[in-house]
PABANU-314290 format. One line per 10 residues: their letters; for each residue z, y, x of C-alpha. Coordinates in nm, 4 decimals. Example, Ala and Ser with C-alpha at 12.3 -4.5 7.8 and 13.67 -1.06 7.14 Angstrom:
BEGIN
AS> 0.7800,-0.4500,1.2300; 0.7140,-0.1060,1.3670;
//
This chain:
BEGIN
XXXXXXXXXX> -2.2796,13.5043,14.4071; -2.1559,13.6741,14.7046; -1.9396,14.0202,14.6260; -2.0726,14.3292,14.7256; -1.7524,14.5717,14.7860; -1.9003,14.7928,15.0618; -2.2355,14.9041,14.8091; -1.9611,14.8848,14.4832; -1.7100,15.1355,14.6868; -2.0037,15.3477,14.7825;
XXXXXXXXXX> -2.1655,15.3521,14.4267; -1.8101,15.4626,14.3241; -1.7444,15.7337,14.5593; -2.1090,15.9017,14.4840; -2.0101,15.8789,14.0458; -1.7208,16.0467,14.1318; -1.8886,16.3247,14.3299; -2.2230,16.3490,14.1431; -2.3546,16.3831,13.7802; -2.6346,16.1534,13.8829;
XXXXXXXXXX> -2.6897,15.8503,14.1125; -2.9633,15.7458,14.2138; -2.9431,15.3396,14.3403; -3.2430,15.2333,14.5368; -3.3822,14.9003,14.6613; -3.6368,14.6644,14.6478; -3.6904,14.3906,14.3681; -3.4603,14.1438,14.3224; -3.1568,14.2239,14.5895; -2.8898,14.2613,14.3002;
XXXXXXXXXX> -2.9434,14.6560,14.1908; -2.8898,14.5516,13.8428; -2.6334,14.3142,13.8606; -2.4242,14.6085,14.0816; -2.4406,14.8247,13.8043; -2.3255,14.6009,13.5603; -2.0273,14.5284,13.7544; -1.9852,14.9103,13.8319; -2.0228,14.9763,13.4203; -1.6954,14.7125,13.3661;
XXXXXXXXXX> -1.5505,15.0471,13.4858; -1.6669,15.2962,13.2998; -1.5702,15.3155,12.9405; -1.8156,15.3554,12.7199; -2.1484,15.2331,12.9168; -2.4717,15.1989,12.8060; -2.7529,15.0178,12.9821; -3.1084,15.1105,12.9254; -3.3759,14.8786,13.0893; -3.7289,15.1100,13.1328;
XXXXXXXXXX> -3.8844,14.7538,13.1045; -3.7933,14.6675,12.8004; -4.0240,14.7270,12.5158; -3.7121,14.8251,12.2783; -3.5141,15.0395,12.5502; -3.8770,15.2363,12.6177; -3.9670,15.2932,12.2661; -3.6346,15.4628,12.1840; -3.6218,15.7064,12.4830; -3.9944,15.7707,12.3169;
XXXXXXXXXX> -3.7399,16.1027,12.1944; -3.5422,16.1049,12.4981; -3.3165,16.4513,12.4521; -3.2198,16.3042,12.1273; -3.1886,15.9639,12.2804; -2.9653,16.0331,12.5640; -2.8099,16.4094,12.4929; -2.5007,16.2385,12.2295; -2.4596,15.9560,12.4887; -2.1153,15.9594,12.6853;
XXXXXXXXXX> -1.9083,15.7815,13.0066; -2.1469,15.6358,13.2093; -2.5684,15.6128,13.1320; -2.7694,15.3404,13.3371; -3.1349,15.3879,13.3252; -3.3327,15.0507,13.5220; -3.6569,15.0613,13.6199; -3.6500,15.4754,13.5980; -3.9528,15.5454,13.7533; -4.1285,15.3743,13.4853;
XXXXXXXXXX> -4.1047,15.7465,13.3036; -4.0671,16.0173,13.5550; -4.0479,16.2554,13.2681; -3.7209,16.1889,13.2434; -3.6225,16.3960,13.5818; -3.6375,16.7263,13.3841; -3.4465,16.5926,13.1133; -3.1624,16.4788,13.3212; -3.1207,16.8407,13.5073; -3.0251,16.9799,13.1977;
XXXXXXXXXX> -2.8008,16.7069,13.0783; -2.6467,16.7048,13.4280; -2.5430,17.0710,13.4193; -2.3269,17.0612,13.1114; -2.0086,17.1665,13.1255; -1.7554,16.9845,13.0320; -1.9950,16.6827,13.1568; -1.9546,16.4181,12.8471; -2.1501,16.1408,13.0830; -2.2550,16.0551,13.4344;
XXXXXXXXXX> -2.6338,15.8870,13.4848; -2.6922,15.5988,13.7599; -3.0306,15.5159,13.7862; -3.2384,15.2378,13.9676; -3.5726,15.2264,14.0972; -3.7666,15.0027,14.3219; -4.0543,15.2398,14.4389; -3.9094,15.4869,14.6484; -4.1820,15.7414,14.6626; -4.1772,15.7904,14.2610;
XXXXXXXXXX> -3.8403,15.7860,14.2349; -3.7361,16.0114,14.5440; -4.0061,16.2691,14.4787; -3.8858,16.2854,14.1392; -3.4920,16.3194,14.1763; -3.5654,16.5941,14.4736; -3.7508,16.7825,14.2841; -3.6239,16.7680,13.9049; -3.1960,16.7110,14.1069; -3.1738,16.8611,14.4141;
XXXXXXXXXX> -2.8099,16.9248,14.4650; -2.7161,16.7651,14.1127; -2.8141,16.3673,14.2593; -2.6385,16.1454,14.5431; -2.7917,15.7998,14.6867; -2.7107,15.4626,14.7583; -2.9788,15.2544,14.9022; -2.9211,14.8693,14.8619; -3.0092,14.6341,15.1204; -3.0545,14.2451,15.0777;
XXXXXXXXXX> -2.7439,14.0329,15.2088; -2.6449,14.0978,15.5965; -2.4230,13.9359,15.8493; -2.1560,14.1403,15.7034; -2.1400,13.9895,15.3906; -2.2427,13.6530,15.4135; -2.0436,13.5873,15.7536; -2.1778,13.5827,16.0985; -2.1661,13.1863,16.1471; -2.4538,13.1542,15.8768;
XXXXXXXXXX> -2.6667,13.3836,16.0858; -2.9209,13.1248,16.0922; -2.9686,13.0521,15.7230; -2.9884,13.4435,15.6713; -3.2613,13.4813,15.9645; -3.4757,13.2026,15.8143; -3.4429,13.2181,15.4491; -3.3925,13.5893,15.4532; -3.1227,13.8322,15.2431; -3.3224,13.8092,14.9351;
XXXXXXXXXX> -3.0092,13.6597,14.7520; -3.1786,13.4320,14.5521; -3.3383,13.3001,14.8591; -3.0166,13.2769,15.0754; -2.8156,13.1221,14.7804; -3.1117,12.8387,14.7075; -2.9377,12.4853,14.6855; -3.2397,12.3869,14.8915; -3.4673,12.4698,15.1612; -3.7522,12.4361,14.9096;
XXXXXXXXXX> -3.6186,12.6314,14.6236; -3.5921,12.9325,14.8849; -3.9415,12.8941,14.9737; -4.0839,12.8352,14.6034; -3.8816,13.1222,14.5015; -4.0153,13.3783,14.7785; -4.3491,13.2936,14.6920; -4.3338,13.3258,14.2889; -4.1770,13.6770,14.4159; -4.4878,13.7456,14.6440;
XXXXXXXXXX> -4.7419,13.7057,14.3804; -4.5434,13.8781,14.0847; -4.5107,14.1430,14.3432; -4.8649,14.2090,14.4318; -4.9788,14.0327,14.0630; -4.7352,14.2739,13.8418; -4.5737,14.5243,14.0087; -4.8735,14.7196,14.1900; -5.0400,14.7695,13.8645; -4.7117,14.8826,13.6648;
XXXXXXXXXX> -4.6888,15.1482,13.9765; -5.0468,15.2778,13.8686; -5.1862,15.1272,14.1811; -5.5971,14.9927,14.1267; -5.5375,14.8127,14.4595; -5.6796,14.4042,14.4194; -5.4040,14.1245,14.4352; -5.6117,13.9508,14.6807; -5.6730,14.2351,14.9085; -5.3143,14.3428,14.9615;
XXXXXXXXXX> -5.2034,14.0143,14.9834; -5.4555,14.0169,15.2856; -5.3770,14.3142,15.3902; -4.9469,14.2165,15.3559; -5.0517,13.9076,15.5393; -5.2572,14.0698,15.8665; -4.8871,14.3221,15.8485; -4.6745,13.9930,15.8735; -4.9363,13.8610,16.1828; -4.8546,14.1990,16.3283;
XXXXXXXXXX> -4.4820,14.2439,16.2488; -4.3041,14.3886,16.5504; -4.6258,14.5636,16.7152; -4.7566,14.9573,16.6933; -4.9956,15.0383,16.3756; -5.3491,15.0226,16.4562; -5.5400,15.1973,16.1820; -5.8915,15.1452,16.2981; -5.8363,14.7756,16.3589; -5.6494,14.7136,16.0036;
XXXXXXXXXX> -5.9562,14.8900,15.8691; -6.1857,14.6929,16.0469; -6.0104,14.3678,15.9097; -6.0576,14.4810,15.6110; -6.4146,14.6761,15.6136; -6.2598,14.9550,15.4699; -6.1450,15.2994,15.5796; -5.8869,15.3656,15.7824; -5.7113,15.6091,15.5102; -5.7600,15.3204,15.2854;
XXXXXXXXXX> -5.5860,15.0911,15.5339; -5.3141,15.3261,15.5693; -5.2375,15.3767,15.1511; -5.1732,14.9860,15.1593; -4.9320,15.0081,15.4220; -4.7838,15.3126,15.2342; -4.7818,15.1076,14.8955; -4.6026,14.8465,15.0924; -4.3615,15.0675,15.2051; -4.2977,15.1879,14.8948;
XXXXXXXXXX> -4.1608,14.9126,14.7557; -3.9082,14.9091,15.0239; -4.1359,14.5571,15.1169; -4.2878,14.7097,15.4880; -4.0761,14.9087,15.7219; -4.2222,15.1618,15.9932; -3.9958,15.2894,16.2553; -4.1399,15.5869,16.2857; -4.1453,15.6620,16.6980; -3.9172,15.9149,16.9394;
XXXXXXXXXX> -4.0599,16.1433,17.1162; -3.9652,16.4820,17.2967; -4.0934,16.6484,17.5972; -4.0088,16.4707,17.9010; -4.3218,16.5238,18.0531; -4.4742,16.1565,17.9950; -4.7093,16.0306,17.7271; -4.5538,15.8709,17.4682; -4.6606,15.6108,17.1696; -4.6803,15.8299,16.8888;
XXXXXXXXXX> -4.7694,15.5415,16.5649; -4.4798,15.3735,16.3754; -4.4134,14.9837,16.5067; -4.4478,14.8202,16.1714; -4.2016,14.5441,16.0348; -4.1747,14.3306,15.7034; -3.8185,14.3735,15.5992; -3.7275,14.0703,15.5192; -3.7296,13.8177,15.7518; -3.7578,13.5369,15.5020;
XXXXXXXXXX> -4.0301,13.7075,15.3182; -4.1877,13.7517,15.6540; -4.1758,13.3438,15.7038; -4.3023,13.2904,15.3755; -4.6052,13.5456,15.5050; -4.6876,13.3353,15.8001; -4.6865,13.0145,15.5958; -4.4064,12.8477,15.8110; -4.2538,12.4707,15.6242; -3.9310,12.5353,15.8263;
XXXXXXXXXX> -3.6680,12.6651,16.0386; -3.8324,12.4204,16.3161; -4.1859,12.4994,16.2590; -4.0451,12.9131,16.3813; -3.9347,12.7843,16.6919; -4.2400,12.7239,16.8311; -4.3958,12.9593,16.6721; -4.5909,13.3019,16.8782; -4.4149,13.5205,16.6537; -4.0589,13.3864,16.7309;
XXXXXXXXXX> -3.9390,13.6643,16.9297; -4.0953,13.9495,16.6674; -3.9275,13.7512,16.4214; -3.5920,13.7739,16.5853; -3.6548,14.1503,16.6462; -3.6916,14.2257,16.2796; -3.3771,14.0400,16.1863; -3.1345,14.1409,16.4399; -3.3430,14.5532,16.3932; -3.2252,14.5143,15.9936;
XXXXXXXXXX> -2.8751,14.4239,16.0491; -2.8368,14.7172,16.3008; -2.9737,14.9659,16.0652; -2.7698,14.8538,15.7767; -2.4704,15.0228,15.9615; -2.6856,15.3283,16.1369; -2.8673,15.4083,15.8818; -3.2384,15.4025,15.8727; -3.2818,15.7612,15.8981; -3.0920,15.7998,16.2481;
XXXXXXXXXX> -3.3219,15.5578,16.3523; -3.6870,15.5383,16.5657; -3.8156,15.3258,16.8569; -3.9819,15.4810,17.2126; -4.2382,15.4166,17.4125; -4.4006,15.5463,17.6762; -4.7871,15.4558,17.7813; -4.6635,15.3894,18.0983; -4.4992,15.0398,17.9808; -4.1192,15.1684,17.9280;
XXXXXXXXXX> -3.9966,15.0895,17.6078; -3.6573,15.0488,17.3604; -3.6883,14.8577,17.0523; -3.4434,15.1038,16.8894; -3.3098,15.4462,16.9646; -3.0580,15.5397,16.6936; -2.8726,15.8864,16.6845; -2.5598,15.9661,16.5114; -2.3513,16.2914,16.5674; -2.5236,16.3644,16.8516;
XXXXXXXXXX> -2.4222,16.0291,17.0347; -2.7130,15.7947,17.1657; -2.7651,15.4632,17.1415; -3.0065,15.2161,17.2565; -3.0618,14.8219,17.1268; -3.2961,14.5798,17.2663; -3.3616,14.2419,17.0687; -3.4305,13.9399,17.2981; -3.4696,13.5935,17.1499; -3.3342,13.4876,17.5388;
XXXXXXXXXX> -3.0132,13.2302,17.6404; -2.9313,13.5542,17.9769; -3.1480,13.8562,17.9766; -3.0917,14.0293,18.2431; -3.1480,14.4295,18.2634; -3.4880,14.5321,18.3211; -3.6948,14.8303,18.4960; -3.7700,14.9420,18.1212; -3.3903,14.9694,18.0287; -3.3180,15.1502,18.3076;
XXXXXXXXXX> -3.5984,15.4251,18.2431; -3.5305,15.4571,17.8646; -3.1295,15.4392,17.9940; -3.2369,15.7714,18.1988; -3.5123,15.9644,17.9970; -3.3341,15.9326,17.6656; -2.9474,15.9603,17.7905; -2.8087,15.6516,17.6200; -2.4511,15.6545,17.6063; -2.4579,15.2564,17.5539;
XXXXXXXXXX> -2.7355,14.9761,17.5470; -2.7193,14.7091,17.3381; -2.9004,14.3920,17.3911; -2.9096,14.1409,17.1189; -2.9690,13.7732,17.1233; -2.8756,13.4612,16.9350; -2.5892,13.2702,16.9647; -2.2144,13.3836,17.0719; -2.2212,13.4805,17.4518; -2.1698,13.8696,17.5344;
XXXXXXXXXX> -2.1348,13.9999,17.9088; -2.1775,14.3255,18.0773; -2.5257,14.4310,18.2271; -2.4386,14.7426,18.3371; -2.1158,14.9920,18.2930; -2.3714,15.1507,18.0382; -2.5028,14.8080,17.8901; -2.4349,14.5333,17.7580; -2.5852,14.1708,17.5573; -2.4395,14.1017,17.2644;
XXXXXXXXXX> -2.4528,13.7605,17.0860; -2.5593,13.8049,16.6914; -2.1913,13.6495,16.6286; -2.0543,13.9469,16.7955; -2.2831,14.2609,16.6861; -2.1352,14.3343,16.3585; -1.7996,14.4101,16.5114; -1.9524,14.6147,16.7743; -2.1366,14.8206,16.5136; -1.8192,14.8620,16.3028;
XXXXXXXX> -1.6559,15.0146,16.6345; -1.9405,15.2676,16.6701; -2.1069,15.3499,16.2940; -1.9090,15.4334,15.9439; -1.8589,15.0505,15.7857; -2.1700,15.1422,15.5425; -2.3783,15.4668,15.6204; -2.6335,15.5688,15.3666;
//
């Protein structure tokens, strides 16, 4: 198992500074197993699992469950019983505070709407990404691209194993985990539905022909893509746009996070199968898109477009600087017409380029490619080491 400092020094920091903590992230990326190895520092600890028949039925009482409790309180699986929220405020705002809470959830909408409500200004976040070039070293870029950052995936002895696992996860995803959320959404149809979002991964949501796919509505099409992106399973990069006096793409491009997951989606037997595959370059888009935003920060992020053909796969603004980052699966782009437009309408201080392999060389004195070997040092030059 690969160590996790960067998310363990972050969890730490945000104990420190808040009674609660809230740790978010899909299924299976190592949530729990972070905790456990942040509650070898915390004396006493207690570790509640939501999931667990015996852990639920004694927080049936939970004031006189969790009000003697002391040092640090981990509550899995929390948005099992959003009735806790109100709880926690009050325990939270004791003074002297006898114990901290860290709590993990893998549906963000339950979770989040709870904490902000029931913790605003009491609660600070971590959000937990699957493994990234950082951690698992840019020379295995390839393994991480095609079996993806789940880590039981990436750390399969085999090729097989990956895939077997990724697809066990798929259907105890759409099998188990919609219903728990309170979801009456068919297995069959979202797996449809997750399928026709892999087949589009990389492109602008199209309501009306989703719904038409499906012979449903088009606010039905969009509450699967919502449930999808829920569970932290879907991305949309939501679009840029500001008055600059052309039209501009206002619907989210729409991604499946993990790049493995989105393999498994598309049915592809291996890393050679991809290659000649339509949905190569989208494929290389999401990847080398993840790996940016795990240092910007997906909330400093959006693409642009313009109906007039420019375009910038990503647009990401921190403290008012501006960057831009294209993703070409290419041996020498070059710069292009559409770089130099999104270069001048959205004053980029630097353009990125990204493409496999190790070669970087100036395009411009404002851009640049980048080989995958080489982004993560650029990004540590430019964004904090781990922004959340």
């Amino acid at each position: 198992m690969l160590e996790r400092q960067d998310y363990a020094e972050l969890l730490r920091r945000r104990l420190a500074a808040n009674p609660v903590v809230s740790l978010l992230g899909p299924r299976q990326v190592g949530k729990t197993t972070l905790a456990r190895h942040i509650a070898k520092e915390h004396q006493p600890a207690h570790f509640l699992d939501l999931e667990d028949p015996r852990d639920a039925n004694w927080l049936r009482e939970p004031m006189t469950a969790l009000e003697p409790l002391t040092g640090l309180v981990i509550l899995d699986e929390v948005q099992r019983q959003p009735e806790l929220f109100p709880l926690l405020r009050v325990l939270a705002d004791r003074r002297p505070l006898p114990a901290r809470f860290l709590l993990l959830g893998s549906a963000s909408p339950t979770l989040v709407r709870g904490v902000s409500e029931s913790l605003a200004g009491r609660v600070g976040f971590v959000d937990l990404h699957g493994f990234d070039l950082g951690e698992v070293g840019t020379t295995k870029w390839r393994e991480l691209w095609w079996r993806g950052g789940y880590p039981p995936s990436f750390l399969a002895t085999t090729e097989t194993q990956a895939r077997d696992w990724l697809n066990a996860l798929i259907r105890t995803l759409l099998e188990r985990e919609v219903p728990q959320l309170g979801l009456t959404i068919p297995s069959a149809t979202l797996r449809r539905f997750w399928s026709m979002v892999a087949h589009s991964h990389g492109q602008t949501w199209n309501a009306a022909e989703f719904a038409r796919s499906l012979g449903s509505s088009e606010a039905t099409a969009r509450r699967y893509l919502d449930t999808l992106t829920s569970m932290f399973l879907v991305r949309q990069l939501p679009p840029w746009f500001e008055n600059l006096g052309k039209r501009q793409v206002k619907a989210p491009k729409v991604y499946v996070r993990d790049c493995g997951m989105l393999h498994a989606l598309l049915e592809l037997p291996s890393a050679t199968t991809l290659a000649g595959h339509p949905k190569l370059g989208a494929s290389w888009e999401g990847f080398a898109l993840e790996q940016v935003l795990v240092r910007a920060g997906e909330r400093n992020a959006w693409y642009w477009a313009t109906h007039g053909g420019a375009e910038l796969d990503l647009f990401v603004q921190v403290d008012g600087r501006r960057f831009g980052f294209e993703f070409k699966h290419a041996d020498a782009p070059s710069l292009t017409k559409s770089m130099h437009i999104a270069h001048q309408d959205l004053q980029l201080e630097r353009l990125v380029v990204v493409t496999p392999g190790t070669r970087s060389y100036p395009l411009a004195e404002w851009a640049e490619v980048v080989g995958i070997t080489e982004l993560m040092p650029r990004l540590d030059q430019v964004f904090p080491r781990r922004n959340p």
